[in-house]
Gaussian input, Z-matrix of N, CA and C with variables (Angstrom, degrees):
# hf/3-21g

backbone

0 1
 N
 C     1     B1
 C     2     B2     1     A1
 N     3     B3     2     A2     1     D1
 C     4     B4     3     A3     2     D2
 C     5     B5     4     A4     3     D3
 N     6     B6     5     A5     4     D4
 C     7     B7     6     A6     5     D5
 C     8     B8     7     A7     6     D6
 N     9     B9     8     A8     7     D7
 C    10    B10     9     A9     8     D8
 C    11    B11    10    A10     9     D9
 N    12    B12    11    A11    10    D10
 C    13    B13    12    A12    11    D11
 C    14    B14    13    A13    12    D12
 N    15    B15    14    A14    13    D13
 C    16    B16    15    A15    14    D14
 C    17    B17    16    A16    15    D15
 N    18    B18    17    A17    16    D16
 C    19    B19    18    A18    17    D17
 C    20    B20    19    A19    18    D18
 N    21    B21    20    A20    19    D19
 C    22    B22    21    A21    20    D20
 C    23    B23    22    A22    21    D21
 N    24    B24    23    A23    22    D22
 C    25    B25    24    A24    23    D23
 C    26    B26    25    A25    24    D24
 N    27    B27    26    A26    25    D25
 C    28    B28    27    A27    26    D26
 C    29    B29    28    A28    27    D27
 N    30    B30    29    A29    28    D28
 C    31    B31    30    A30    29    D29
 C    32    B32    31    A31    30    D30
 N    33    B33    32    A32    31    D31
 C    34    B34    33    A33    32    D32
 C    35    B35    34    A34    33    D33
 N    36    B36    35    A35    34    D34
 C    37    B37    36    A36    35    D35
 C    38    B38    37    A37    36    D36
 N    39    B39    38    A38    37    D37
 C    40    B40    39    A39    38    D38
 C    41    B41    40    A40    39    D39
 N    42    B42    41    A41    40    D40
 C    43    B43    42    A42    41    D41
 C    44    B44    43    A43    42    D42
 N    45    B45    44    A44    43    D43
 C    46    B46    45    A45    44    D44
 C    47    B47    46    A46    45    D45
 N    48    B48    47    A47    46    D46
 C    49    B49    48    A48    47    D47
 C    50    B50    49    A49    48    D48
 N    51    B51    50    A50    49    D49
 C    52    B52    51    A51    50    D50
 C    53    B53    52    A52    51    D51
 N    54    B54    53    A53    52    D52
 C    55    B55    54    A54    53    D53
 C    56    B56    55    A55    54    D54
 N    57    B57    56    A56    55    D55
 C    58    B58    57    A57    56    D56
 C    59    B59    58    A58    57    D57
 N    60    B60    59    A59    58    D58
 C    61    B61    60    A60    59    D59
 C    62    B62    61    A61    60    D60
 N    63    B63    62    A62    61    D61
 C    64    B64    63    A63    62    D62
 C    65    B65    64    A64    63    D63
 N    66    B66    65    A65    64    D64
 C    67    B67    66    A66    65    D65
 C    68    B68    67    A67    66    D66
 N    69    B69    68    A68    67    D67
 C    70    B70    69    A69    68    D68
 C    71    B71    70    A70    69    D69
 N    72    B72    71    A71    70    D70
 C    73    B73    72    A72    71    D71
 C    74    B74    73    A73    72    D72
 N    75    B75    74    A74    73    D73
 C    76    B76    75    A75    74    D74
 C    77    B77    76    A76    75    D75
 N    78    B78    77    A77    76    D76
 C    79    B79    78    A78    77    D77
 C    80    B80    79    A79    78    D78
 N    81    B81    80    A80    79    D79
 C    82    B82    81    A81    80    D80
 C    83    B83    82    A82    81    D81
 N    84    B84    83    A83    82    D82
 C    85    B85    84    A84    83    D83
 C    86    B86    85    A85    84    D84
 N    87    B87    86    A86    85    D85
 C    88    B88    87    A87    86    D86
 C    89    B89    88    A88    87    D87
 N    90    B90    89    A89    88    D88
 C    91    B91    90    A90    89    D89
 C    92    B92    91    A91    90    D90
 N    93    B93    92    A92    91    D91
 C    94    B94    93    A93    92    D92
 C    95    B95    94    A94    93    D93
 N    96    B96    95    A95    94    D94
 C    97    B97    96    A96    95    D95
 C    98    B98    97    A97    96    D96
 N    99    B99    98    A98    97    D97
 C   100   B100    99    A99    98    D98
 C   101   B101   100   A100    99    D99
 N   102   B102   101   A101   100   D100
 C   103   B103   102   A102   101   D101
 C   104   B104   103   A103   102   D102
 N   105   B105   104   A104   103   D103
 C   106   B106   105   A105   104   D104
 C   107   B107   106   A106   105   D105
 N   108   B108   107   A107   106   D106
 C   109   B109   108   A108   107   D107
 C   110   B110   109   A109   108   D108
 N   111   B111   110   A110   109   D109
 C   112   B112   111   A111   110   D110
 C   113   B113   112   A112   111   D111
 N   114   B114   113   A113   112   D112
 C   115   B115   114   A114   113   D113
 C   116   B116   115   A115   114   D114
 N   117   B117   116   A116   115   D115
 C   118   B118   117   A117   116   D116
 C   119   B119   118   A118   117   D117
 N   120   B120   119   A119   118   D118
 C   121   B121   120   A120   119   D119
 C   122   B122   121   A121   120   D120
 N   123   B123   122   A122   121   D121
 C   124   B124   123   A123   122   D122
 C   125   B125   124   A124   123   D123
 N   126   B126   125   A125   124   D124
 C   127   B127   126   A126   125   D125
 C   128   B128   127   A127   126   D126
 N   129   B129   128   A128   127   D127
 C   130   B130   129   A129   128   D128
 C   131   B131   130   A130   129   D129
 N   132   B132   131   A131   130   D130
 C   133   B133   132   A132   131   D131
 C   134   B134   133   A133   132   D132
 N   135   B135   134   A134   133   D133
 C   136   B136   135   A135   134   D134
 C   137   B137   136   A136   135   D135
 N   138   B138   137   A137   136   D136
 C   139   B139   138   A138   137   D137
 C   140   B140   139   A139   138   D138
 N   141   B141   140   A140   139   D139
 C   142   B142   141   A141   140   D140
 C   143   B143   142   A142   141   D141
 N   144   B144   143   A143   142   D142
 C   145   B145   144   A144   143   D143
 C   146   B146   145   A145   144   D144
 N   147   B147   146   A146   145   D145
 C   148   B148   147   A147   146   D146
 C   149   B149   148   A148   147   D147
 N   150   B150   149   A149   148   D148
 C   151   B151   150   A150   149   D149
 C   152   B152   151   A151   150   D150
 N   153   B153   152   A152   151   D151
 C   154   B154   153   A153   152   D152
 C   155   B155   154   A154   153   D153
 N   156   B156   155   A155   154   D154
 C   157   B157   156   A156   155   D155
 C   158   B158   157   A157   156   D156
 N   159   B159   158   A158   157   D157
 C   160   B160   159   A159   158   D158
 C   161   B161   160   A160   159   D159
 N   162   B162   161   A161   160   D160
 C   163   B163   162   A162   161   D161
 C   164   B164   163   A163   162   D162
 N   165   B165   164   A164   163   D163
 C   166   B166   165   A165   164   D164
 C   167   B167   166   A166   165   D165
 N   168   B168   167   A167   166   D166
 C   169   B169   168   A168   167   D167
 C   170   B170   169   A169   168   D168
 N   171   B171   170   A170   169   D169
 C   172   B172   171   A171   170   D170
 C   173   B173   172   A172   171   D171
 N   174   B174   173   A173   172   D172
 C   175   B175   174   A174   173   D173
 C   176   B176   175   A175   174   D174
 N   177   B177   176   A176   175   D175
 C   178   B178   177   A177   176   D176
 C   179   B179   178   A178   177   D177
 N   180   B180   179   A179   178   D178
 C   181   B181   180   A180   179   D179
 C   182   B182   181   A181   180   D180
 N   183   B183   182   A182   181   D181
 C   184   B184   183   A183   182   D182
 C   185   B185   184   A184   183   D183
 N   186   B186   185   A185   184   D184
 C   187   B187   186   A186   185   D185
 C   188   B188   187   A187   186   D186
 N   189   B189   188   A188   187   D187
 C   190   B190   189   A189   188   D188
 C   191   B191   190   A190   189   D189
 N   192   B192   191   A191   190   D190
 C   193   B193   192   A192   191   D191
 C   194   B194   193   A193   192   D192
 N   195   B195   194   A194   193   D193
 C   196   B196   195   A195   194   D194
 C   197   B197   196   A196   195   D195
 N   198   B198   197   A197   196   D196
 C   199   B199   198   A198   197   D197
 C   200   B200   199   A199   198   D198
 N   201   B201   200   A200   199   D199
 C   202   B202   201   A201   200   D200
 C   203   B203   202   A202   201   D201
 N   204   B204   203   A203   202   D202
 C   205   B205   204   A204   203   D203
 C   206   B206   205   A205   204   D204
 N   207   B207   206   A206   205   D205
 C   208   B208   207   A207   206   D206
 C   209   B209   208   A208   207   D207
 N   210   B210   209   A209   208   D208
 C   211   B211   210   A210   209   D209
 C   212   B212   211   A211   210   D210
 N   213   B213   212   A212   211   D211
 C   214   B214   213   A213   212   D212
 C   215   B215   214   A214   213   D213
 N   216   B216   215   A215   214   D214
 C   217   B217   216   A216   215   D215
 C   218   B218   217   A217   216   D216
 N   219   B219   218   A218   217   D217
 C   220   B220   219   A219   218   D218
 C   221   B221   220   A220   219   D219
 N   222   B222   221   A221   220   D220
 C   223   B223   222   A222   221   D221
 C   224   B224   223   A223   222   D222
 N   225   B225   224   A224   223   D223
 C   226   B226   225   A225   224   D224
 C   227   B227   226   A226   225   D225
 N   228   B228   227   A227   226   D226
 C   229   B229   228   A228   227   D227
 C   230   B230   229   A229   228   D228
 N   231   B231   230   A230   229   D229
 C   232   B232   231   A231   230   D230
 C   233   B233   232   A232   231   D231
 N   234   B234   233   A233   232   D232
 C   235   B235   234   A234   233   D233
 C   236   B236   235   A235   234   D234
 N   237   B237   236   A236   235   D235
 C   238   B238   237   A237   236   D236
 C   239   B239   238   A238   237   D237
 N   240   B240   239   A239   238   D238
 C   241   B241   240   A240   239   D239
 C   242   B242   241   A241   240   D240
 N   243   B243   242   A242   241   D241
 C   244   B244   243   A243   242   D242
 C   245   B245   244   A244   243   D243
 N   246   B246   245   A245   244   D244
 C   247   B247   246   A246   245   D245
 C   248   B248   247   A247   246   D246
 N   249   B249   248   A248   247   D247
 C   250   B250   249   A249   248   D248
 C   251   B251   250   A250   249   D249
 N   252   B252   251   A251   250   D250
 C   253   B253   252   A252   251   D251
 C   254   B254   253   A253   252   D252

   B1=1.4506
   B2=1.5314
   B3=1.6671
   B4=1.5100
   B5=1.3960
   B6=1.0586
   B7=1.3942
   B8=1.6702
   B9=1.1615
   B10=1.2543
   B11=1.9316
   B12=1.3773
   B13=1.2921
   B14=1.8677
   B15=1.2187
   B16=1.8638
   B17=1.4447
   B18=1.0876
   B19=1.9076
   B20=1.4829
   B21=1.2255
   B22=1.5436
   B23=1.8480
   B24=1.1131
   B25=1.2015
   B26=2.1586
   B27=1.5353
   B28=1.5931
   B29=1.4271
   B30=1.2359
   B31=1.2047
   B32=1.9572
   B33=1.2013
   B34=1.5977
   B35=1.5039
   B36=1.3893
   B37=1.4229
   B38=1.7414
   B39=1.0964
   B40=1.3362
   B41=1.8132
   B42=1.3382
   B43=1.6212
   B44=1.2901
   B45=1.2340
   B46=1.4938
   B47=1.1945
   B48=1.5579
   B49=1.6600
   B50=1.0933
   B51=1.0254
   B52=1.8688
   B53=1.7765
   B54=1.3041
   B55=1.8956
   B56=1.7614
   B57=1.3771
   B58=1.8323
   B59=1.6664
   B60=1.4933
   B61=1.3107
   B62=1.6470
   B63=1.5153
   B64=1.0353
   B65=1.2972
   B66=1.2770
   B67=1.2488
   B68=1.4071
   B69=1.4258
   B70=1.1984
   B71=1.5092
   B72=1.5905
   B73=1.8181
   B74=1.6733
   B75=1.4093
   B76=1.6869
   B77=1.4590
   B78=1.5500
   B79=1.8879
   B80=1.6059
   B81=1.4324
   B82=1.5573
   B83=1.5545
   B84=1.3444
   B85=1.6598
   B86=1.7500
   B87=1.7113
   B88=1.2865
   B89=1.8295
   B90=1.5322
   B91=1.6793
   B92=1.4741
   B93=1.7209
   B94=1.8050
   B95=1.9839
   B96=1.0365
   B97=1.4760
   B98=1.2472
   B99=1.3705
   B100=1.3214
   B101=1.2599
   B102=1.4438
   B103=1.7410
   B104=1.8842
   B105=1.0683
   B106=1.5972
   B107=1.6811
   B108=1.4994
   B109=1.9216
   B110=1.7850
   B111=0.6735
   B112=2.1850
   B113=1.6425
   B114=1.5522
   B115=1.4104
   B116=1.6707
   B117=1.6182
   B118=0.7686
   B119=1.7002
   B120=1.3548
   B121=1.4573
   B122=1.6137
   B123=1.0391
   B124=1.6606
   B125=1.6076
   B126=1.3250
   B127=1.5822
   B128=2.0102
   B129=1.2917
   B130=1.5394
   B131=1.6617
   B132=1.5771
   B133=1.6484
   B134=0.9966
   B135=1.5556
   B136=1.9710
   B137=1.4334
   B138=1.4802
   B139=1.0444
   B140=1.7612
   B141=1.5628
   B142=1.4153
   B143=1.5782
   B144=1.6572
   B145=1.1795
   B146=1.3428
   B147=1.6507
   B148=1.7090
   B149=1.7220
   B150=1.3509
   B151=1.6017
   B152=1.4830
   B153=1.7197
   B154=1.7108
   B155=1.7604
   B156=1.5842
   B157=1.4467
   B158=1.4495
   B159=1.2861
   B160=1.2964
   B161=1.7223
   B162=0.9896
   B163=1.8856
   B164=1.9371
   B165=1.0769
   B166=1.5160
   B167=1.9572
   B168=0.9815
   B169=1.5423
   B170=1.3730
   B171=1.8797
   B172=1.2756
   B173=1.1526
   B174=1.4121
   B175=1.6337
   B176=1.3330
   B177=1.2930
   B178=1.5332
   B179=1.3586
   B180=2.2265
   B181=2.1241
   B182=1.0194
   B183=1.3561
   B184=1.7859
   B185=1.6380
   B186=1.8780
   B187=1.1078
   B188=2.0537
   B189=0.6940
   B190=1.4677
   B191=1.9045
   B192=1.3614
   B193=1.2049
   B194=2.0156
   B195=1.1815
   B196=1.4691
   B197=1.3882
   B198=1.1912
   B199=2.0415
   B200=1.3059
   B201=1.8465
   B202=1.2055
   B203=1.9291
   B204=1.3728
   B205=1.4115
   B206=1.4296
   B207=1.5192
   B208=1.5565
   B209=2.0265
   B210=1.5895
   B211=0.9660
   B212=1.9928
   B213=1.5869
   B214=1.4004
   B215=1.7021
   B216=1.1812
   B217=1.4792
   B218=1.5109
   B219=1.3115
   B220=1.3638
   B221=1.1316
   B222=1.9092
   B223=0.7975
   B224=1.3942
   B225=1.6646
   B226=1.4367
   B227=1.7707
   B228=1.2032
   B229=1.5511
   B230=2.0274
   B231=1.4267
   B232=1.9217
   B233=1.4140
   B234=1.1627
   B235=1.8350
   B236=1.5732
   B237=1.3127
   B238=1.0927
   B239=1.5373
   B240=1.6137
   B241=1.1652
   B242=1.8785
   B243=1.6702
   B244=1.7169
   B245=1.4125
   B246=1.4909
   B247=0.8857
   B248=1.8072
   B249=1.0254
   B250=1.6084
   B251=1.9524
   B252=1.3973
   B253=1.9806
   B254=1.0567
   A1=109.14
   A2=108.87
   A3=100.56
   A4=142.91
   A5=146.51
   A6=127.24
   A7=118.98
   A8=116.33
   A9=114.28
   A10=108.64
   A11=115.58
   A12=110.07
   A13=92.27
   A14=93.80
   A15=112.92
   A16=99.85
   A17=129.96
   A18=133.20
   A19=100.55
   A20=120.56
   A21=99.27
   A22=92.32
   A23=145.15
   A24=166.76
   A25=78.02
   A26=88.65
   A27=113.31
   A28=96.39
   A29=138.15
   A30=167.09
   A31=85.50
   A32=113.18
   A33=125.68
   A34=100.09
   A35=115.30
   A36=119.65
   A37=109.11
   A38=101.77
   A39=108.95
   A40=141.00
   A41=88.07
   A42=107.12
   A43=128.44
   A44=117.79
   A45=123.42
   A46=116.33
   A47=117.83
   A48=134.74
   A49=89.59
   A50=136.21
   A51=142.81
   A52=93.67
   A53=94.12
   A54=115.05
   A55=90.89
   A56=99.41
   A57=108.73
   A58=88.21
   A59=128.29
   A60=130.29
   A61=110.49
   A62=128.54
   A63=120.65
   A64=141.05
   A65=127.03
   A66=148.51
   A67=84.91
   A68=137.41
   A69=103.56
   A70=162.00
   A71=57.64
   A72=98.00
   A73=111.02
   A74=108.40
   A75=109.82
   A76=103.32
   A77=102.81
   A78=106.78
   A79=92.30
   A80=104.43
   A81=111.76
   A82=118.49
   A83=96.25
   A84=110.30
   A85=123.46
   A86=88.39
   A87=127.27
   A88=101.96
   A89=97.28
   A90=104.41
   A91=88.66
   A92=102.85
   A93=111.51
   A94=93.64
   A95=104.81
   A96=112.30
   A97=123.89
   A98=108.93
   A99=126.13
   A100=130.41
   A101=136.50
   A102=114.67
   A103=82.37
   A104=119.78
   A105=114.25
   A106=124.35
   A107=98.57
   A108=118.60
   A109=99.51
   A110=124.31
   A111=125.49
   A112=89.67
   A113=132.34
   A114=110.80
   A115=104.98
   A116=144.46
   A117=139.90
   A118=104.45
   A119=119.51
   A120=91.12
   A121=103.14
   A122=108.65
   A123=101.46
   A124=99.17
   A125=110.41
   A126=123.02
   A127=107.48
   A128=86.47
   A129=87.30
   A130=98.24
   A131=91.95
   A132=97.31
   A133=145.39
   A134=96.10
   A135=120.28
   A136=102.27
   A137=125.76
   A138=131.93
   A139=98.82
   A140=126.00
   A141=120.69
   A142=76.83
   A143=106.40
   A144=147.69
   A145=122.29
   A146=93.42
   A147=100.24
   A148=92.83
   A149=122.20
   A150=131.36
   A151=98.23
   A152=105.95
   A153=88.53
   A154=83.30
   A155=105.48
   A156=114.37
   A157=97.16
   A158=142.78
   A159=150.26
   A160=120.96
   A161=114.23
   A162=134.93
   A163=89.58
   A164=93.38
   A165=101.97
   A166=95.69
   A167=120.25
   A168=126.89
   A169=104.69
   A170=85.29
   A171=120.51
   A172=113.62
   A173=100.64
   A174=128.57
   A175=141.15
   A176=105.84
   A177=137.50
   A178=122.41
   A179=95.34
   A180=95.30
   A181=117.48
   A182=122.23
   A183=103.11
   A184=99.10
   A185=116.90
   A186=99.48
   A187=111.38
   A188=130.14
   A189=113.06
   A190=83.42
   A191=98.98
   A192=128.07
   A193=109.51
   A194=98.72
   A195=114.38
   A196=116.74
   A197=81.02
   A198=98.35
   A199=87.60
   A200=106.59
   A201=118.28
   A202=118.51
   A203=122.28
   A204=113.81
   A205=104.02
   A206=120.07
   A207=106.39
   A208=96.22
   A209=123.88
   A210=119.75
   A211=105.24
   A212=100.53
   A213=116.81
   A214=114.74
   A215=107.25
   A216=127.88
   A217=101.76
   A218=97.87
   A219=96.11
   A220=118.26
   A221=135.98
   A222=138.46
   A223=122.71
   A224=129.42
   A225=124.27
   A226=106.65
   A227=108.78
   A228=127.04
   A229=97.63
   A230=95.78
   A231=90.72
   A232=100.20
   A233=111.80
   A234=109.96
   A235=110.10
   A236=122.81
   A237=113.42
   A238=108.55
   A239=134.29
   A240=148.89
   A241=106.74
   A242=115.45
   A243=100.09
   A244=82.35
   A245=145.94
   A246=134.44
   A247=115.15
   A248=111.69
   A249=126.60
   A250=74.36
   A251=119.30
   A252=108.80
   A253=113.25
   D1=139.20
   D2=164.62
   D3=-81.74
   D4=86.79
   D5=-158.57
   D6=-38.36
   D7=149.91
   D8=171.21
   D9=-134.02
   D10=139.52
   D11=-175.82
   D12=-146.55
   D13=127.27
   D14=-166.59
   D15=-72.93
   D16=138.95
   D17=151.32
   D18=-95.35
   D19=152.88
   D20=158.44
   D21=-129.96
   D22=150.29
   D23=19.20
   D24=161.64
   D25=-63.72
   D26=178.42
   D27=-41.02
   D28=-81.08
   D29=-105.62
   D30=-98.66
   D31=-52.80
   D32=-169.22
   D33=-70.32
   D34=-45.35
   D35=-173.85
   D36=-66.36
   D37=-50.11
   D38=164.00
   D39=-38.02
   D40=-42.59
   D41=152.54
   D42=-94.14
   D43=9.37
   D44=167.28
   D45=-97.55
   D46=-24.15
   D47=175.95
   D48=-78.76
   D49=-49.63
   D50=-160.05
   D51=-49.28
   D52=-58.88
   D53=-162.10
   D54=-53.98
   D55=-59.80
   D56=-157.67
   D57=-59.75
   D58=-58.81
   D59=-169.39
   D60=-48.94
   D61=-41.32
   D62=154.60
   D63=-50.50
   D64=-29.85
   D65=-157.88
   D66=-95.40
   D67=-44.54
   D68=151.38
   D69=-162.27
   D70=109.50
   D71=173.61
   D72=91.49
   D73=19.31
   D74=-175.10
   D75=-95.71
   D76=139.20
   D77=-178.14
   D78=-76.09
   D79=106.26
   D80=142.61
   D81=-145.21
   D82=170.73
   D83=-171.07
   D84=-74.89
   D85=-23.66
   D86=179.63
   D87=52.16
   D88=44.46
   D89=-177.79
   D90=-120.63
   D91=161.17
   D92=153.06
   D93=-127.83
   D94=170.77
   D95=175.71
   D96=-142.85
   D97=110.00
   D98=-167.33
   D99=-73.80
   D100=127.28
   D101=-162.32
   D102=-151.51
   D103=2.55
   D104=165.75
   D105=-71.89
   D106=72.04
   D107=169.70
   D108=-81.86
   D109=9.15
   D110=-162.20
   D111=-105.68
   D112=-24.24
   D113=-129.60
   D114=-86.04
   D115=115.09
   D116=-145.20
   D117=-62.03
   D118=-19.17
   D119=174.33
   D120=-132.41
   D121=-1.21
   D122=179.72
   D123=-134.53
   D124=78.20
   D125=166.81
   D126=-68.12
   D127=147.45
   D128=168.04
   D129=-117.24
   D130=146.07
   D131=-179.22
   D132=-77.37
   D133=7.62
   D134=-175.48
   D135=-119.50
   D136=171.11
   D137=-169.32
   D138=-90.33
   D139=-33.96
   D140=-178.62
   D141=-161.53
   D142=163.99
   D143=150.18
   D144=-148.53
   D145=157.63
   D146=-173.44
   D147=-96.55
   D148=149.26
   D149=165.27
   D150=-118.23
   D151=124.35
   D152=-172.13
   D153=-134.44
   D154=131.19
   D155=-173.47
   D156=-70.19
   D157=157.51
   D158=137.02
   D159=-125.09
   D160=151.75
   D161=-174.91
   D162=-59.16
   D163=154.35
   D164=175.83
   D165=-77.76
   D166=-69.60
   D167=177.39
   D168=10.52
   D169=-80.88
   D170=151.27
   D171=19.73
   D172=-130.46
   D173=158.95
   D174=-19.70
   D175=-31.02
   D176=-170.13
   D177=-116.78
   D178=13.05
   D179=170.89
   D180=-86.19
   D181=11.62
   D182=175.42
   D183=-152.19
   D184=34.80
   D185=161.04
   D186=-174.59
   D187=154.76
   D188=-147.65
   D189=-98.97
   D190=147.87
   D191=171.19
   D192=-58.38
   D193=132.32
   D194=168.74
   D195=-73.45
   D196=174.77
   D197=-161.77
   D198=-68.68
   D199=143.83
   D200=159.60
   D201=-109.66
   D202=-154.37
   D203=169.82
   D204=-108.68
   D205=135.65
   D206=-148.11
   D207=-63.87
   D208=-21.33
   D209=-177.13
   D210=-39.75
   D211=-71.26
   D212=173.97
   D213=-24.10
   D214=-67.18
   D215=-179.99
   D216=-34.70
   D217=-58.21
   D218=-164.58
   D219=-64.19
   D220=-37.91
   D221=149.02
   D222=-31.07
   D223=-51.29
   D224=-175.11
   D225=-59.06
   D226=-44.19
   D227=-163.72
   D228=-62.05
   D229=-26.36
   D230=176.54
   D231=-87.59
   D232=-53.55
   D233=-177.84
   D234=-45.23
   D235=-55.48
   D236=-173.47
   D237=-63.51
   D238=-51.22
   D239=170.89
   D240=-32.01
   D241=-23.45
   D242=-173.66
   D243=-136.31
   D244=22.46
   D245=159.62
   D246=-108.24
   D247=-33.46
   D248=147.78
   D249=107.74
   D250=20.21
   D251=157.87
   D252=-93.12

């Protein structure tokens, strides 16, 4: 079976402040932790998980990023373009 564990919109934004709030210079974990298995339509299939934001840099030092949908792409390529990431 695959696990599945929901973000909703809140949940994503939340770890993006986490990221920016780190960057600078704020002690966080830049995690939320999920333990909502009850939720009548979007159960997660584990009892808890950790979601831990990380920097693309990050993530992406020892291996090149996968295909996206060029829609997506295009979006990252502006964010980074007025965010200077």
């Amino acid at each position: 079976m695959t696990n599945k564990v929901y973000l909703s919109r809140k949940n994503l934004l939340i770890l993006l402040s986490k990221l920016d709030r780190r960057a600078k210079g704020e002690d966080t974990k830049c995690t939320i932790i999920k333990r909502d298995n009850i939720h009548p339509k979007y159960p997660q299939t584990m009892g808890e998980i950790k979601v831990i934001a990380v920097e693309d840099e990050e993530y992406y030092s020892t291996r090149i990023a996968g295909f996206m949908h060029p829609a997506d792409e295009t979006i990252i390529s502006n964010i980074k373009n007025t965010t200077g990431n």
